[in-house]
Phi, psi and omega in degrees: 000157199254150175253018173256155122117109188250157167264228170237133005146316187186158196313324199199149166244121168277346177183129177226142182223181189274356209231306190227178178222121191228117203252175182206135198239147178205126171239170178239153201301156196024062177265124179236133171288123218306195181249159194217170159206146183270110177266004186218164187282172200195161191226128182259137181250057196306138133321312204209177181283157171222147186233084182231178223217072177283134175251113179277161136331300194265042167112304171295156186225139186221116187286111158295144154225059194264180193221128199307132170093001185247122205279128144253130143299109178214172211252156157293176182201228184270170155295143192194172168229174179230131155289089177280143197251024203235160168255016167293190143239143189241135195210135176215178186239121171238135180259112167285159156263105218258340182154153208285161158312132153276007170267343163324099181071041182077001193260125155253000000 
């Protein structure tokens, strides 16, 4: 894995706003997606099934399963890349999060 040098988070951005950022990721079977890192927290929307392989810098290895319509919450974190391991193509939607509502719990 290189250990410079970052991509973008995800193929295209479909919709930015001052509150979120919504990339839409297509990998192709054994496709490894550039390494990136995530700095704000996010939500994975899978599309299709996805059977992939996230790669850390230090080493870990993490088996993806995801199932189309079922949302993962995740935090940033380290830099990685991800690997589809499938013989499909795997496509998802991921949303950042850029900063909270300020409507959110009665603060307007």
């Amino acid at each position: 894995m290189k250990t410079t040098g970052l991509g973008t988070i995800g193929d295209r951005v479909i919709f930015e706003n001052e509150r979120l950022r919504v990339w839409l990721v297509e990998l192709d079977p054994g496709e490894i997606q550039s390494r990136h890192v995530h700095e704000l927290p996010y939500l994975i929307v899978p599309l299709t099934d996805g059977k992939n392989i996230m790669r850390f810098d230090d080493g870990r290895e993490i088996e993806t399963n995801e199932k189309p319509g079922v949302t993962l919450w995740r935090m940033p974190g380290a830099p990685h890349e991800l690997e589809n391991t499938s013989s499909w193509q795997y496509r998802n939607v991921l949303v950042e999060v850029k900063e909270p509502d300020p409507t959110v719990g009665g603060v307007a």
